[in-house]
Every structure is written in C-alpha cells, then in structure tokens.
N, CA and C atoms as a LAMMPS dump frame, in Angstrom:
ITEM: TIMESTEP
0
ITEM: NUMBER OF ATOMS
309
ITEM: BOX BOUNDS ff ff ff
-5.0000000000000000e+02 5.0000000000000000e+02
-5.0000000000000000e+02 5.0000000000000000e+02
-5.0000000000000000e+02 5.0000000000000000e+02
ITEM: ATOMS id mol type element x y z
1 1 1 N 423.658 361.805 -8.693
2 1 2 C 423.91 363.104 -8.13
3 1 3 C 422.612 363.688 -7.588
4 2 1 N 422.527 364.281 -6.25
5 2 2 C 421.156 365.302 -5.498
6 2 3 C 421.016 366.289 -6.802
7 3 1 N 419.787 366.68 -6.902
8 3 2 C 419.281 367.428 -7.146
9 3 3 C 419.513 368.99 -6.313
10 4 1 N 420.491 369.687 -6.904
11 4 2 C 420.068 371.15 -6.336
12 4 3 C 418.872 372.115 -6.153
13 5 1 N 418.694 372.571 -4.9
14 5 2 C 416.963 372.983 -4.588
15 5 3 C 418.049 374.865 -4.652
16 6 1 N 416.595 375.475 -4.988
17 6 2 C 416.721 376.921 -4.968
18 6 3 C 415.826 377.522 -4.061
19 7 1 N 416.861 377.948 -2.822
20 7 2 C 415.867 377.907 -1.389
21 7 3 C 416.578 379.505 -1.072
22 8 1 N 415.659 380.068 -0.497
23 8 2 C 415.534 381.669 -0.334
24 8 3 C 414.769 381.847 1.313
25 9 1 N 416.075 382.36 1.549
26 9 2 C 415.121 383.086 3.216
27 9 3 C 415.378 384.389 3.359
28 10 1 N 414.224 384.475 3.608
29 10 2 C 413.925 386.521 4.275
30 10 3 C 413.563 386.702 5.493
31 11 1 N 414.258 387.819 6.39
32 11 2 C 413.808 388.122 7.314
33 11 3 C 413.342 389.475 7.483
34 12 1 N 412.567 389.243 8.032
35 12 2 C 411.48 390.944 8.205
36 12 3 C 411.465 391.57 9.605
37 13 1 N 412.166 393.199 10.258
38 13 2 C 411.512 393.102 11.546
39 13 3 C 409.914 393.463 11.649
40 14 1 N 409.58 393.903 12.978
41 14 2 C 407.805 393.943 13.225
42 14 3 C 407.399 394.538 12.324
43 15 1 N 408.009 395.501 12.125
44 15 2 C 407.039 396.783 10.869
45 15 3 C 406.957 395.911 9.413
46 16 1 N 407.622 394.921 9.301
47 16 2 C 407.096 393.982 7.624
48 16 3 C 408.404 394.294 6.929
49 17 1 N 409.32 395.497 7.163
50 17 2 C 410.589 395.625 6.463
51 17 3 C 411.75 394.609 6.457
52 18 1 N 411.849 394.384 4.773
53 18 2 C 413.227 393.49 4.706
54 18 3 C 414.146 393.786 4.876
55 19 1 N 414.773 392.727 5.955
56 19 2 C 416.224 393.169 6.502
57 19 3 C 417.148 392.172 5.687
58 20 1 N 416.926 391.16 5.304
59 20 2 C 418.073 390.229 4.342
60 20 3 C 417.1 389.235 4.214
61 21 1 N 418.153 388.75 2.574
62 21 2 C 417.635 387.733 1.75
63 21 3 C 419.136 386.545 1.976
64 22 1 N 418.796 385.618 2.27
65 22 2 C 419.861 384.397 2.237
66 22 3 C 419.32 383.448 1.049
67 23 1 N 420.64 383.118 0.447
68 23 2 C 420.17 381.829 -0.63
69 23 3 C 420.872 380.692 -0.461
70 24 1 N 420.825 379.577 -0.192
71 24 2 C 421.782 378.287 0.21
72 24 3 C 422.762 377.969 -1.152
73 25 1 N 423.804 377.945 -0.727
74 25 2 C 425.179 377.868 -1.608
75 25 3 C 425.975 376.814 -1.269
76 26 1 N 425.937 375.848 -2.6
77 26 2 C 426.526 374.272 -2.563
78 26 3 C 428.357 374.509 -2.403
79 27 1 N 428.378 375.951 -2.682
80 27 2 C 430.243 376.206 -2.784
81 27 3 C 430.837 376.96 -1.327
82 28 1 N 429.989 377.753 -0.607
83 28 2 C 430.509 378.35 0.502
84 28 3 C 429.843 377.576 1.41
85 29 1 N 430.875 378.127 2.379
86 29 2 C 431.038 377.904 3.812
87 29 3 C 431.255 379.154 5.14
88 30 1 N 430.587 379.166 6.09
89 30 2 C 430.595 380.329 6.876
90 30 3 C 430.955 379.535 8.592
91 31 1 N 431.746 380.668 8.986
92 31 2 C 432.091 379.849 10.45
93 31 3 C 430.499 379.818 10.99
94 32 1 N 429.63 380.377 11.007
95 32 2 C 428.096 380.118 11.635
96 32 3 C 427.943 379.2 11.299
97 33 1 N 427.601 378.644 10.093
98 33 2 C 426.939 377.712 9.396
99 33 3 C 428.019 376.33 10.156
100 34 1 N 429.095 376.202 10.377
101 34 2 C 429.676 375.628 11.269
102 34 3 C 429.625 375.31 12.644
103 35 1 N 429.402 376.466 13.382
104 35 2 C 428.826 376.237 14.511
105 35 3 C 427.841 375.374 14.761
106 36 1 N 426.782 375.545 14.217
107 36 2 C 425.429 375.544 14.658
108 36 3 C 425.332 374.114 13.737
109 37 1 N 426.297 373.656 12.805
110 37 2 C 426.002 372.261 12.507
111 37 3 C 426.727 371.572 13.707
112 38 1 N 427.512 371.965 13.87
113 38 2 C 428.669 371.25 15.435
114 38 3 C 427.67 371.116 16.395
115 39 1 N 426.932 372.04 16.434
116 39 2 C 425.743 371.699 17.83
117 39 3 C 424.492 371.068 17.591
118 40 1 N 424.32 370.601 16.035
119 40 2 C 423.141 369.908 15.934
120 40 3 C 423.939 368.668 15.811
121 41 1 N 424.959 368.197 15.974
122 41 2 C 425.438 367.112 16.033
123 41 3 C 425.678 366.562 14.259
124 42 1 N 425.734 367.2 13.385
125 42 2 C 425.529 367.505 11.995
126 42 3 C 426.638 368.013 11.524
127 43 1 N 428.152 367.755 11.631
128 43 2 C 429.221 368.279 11.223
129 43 3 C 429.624 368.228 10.117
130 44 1 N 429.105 367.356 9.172
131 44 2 C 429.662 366.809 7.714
132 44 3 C 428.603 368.743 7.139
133 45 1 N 427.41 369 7.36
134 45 2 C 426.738 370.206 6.826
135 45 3 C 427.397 371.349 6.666
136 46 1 N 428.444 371.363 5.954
137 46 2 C 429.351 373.028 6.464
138 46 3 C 428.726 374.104 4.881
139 47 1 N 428.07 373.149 4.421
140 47 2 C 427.778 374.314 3.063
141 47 3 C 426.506 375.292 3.522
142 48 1 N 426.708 376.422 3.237
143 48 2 C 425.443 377.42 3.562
144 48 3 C 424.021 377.294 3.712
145 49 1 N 423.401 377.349 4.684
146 49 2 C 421.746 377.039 4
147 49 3 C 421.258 378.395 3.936
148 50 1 N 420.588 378.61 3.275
149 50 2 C 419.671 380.035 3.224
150 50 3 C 419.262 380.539 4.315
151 51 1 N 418.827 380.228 5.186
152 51 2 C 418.538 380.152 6.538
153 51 3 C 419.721 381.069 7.545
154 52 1 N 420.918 380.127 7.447
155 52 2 C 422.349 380.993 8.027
156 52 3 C 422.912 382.119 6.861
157 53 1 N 422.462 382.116 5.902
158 53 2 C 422.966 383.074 5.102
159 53 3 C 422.201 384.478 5.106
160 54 1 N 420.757 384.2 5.369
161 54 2 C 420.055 385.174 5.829
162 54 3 C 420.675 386.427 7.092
163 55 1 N 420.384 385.221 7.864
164 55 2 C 421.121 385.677 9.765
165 55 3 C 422.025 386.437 9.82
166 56 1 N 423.023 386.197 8.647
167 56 2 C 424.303 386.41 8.825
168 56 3 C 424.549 388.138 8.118
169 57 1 N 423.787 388.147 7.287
170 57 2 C 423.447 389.115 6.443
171 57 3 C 422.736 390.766 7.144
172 58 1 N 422.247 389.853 8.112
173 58 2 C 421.255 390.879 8.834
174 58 3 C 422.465 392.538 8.996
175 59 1 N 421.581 393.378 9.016
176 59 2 C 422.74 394.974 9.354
177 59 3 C 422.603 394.866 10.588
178 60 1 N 423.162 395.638 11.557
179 60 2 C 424.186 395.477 12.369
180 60 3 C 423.18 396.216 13.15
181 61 1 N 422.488 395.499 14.495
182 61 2 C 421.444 395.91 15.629
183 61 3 C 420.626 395.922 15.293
184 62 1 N 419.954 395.138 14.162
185 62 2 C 418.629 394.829 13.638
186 62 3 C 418.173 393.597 14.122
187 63 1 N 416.729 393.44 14.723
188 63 2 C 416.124 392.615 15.24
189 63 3 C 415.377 391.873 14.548
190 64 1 N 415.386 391.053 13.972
191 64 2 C 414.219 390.37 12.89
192 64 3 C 413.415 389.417 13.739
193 65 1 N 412.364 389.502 13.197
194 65 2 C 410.993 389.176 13.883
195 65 3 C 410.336 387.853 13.361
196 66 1 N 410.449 387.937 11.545
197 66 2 C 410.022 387.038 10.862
198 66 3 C 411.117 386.432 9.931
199 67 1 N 410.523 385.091 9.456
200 67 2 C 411.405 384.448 8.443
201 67 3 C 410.777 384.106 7.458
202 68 1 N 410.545 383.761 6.085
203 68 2 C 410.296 383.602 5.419
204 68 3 C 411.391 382.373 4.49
205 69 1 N 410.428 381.264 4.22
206 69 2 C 411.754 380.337 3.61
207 69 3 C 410.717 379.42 2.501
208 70 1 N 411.335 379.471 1.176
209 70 2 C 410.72 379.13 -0.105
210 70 3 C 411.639 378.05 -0.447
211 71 1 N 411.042 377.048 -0.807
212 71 2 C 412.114 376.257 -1.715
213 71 3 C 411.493 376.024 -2.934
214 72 1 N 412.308 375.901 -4.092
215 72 2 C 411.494 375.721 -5.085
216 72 3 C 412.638 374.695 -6.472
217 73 1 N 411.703 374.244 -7.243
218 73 2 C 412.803 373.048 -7.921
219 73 3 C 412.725 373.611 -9.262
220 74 1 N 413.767 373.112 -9.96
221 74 2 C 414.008 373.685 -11.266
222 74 3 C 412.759 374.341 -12.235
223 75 1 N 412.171 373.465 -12.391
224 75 2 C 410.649 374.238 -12.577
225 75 3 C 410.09 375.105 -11.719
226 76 1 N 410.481 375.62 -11.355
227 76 2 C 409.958 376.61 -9.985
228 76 3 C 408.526 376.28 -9.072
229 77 1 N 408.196 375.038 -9.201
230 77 2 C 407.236 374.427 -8.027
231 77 3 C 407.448 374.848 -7.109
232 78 1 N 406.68 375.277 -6.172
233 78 2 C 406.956 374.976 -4.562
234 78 3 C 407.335 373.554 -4.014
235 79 1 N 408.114 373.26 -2.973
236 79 2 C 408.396 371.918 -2.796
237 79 3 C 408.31 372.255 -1.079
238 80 1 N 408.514 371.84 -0.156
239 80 2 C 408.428 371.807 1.416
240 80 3 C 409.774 372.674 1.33
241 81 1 N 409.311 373.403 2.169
242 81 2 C 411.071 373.668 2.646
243 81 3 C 411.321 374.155 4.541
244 82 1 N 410.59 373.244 5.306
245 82 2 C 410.832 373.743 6.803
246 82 3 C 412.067 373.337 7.064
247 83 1 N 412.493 374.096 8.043
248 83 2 C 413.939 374.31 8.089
249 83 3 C 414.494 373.121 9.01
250 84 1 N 416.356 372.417 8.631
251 84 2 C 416.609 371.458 9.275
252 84 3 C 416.987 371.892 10.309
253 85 1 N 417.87 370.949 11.454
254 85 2 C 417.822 370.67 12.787
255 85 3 C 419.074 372.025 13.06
256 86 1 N 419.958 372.371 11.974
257 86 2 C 420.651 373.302 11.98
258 86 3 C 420.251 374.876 12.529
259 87 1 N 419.214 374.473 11.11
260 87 2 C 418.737 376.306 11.089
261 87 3 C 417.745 376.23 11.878
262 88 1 N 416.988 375.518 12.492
263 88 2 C 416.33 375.508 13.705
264 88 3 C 417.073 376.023 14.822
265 89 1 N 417.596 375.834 15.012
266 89 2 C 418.894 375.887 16.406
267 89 3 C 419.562 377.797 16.34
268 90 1 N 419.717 378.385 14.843
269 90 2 C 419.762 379.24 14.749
270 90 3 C 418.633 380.197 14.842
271 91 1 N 417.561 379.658 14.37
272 91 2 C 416.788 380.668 14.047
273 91 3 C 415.83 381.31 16.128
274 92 1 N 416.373 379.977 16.421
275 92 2 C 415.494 380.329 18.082
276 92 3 C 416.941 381.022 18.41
277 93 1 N 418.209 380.633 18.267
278 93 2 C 419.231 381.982 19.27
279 93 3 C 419.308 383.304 18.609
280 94 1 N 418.5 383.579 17.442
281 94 2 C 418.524 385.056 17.038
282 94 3 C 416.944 385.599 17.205
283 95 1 N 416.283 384.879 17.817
284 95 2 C 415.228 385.27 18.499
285 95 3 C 413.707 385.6 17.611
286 96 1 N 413.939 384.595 16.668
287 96 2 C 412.997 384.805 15.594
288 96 3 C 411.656 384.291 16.119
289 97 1 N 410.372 385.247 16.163
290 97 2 C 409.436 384.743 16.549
291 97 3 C 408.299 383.949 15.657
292 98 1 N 408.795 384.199 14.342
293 98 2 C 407.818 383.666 13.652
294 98 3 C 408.259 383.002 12.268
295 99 1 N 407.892 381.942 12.219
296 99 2 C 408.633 381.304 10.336
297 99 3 C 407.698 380.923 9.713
298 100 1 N 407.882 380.787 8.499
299 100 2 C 406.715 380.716 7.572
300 100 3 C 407.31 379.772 6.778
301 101 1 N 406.731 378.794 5.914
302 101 2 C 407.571 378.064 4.862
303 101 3 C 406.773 377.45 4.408
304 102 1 N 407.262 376.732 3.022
305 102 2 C 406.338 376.367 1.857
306 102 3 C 406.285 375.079 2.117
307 103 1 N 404.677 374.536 2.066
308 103 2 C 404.562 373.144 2.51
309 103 3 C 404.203 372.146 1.044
C-alpha cells in the first residue's frame, strides 16, 4: 500500500493575506480536480490534490498571487512537494504568479 503524504496549499493575494488553505484528500473528488486531470492527459487522478482544493476554496473575486505547498510525512519531515502536471495546468489558468514548495 502508498504511503499517504500530508500536503497543504495556501494561497496569498499581493498584500501576504490568506485567502485558502487546500489539503489533498484520498476520499473526495471535485469536478475541477477532473477537469484539469482530463487535460493533463491523467484521468485515472480524480482524488483531490491540495493544490485544486486550495483554488477551489478561494472567496469569490479574489485574486491570489501566491502559493504555498508543504508536503510532509508521518513524522512531519519535509519531503519535495512541487506540484504535478495537474496542478500545474491549474495553477497558470488562475493566474498564480508565484509558488513556493518544499524541496
């Protein structure tokens, strides 16, 4: 069995204020998180990543600027967590200019 990772994304607009926290969820599914696997050619991916759970979260005419994305393993290490071919694809059509993530 994979190992479940505990992965957290934040987005901030310019002024540094948090606009949403996404956490990747092995049980849900979101029509976004669908989409945007359909267009990375990645259709079997329909479970949440932190990343689309963030996005999705955002309030309503808020522009987020930054992302922020942690992954971390049962021991709470840092482990890599740059984002896959999915949340890539999302994070440039909501116009995010800047990501940050744990290497």
């Amino acid at each position: 069995m994979k190992t479940r990772q505990n992965i957290v994304a934040i987005c901030f607009d310019r002024s540094g204020r948090m606009l949403s926290v996404g956490r990747n969820n092995y049980t849900k599914t979101h029509p976004v998180q669908k989409r945007y696997a359909d267009r990375a050619n990645i259709p079997q991916k329909i479970y949440l990543h932190a990343e689309i759970d963030a996005l999705t979260k955002l309030p309503y005419g808020a522009i987020p600027k930054r992302m922020v994305i942690v992954r971390r393993n049962s021991s709470g290490l840092l482990l890599p967590s740059k984002p896959c071919p999915i949340c890539e694809l999302a994070i440039k059509d909501y116009g995010i200019a800047e990501v940050e993530y744990t290497l």
